[in-house]
VEXDRENPA-686910 format. One line per 3 residues: number of its first residue (from 1); their letters; for each residue x, y, z of N, C-alpha, C. Coordinates in steps of 0.02 Angstrom, whole numbers. Layout:
% VEXDRENPA-686910
NUM> A> X/Y/Z/X/Y/Z/X/Y/Z | ... .
***
This chain:
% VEXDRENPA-686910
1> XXX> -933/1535/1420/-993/1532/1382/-974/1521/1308 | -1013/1456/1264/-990/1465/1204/-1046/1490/1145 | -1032/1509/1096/-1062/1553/1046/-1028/1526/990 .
4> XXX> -1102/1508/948/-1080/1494/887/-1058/1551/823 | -1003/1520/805/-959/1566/761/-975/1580/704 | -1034/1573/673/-1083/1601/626/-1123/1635/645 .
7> XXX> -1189/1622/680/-1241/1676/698/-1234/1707/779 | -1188/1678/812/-1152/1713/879/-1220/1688/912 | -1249/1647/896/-1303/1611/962/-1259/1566/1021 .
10> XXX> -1284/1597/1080/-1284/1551/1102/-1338/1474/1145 | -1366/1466/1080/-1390/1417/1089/-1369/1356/1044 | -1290/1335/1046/-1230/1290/1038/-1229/1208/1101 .
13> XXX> -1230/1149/1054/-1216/1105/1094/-1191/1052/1067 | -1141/1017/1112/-1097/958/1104/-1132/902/1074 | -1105/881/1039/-1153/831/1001/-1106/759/1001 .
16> XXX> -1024/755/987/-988/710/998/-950/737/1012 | -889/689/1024/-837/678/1059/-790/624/1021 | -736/624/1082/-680/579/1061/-624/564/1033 .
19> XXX> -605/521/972/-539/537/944/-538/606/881 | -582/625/884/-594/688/811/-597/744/852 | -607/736/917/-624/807/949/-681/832/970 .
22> XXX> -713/863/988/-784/902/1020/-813/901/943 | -871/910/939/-901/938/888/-965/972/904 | -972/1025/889/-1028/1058/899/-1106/1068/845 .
25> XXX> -1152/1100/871/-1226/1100/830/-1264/1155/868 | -1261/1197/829/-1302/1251/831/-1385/1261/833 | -1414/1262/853/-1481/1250/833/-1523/1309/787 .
28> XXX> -1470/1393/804/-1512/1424/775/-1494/1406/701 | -1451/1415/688/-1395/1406/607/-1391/1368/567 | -1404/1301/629/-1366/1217/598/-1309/1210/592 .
31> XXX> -1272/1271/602/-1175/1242/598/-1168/1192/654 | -1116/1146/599/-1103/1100/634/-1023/1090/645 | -982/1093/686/-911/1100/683/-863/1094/745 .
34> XXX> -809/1112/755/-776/1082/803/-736/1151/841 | -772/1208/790/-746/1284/799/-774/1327/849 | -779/1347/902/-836/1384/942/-811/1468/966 .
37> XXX> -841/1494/976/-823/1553/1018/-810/1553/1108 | -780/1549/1128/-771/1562/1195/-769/1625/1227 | -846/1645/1246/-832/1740/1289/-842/1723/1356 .
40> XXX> -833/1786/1375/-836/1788/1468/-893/1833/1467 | -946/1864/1429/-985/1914/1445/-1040/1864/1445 | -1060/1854/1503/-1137/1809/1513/-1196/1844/1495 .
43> XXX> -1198/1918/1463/-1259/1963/1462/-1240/1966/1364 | -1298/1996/1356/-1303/1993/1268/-1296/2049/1262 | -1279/2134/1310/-1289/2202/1288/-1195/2202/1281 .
46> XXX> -1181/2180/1310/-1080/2182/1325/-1081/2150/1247 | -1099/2091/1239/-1092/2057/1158/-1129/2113/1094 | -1165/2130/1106/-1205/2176/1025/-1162/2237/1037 .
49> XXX> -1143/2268/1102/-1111/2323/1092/-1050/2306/1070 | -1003/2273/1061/-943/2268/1031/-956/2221/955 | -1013/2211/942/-1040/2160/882/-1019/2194/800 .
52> X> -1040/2278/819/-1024/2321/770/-1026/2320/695 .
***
């Protein structure tokens, strides 16, 4: 699951590709970048409880 690395939404999506790399777009934030979070907790209480 990926999560954007500013507001930890995950509502993050691929926007290009190719020789530069993935690039991502956030919708809640607008970050736009090639940086993402990768978690394994598919639920949002496992994420806010360690958010701290």
């Amino acid at each position: 699951m990926l999560r954007c690395p500013v507001c930890k939404s995950r509502d993050i999506f691929p926007v290009t590709g190719g020789y530069i790399g993935q690039v991502y777009f956030c919708k809640d934030c607008k970050y736009r970048g090639s940086f993402v979070l990768e978690v394994n907790e598919p639920d949002d209480t496992a994420w806010e409880k360690n958010k701290g």
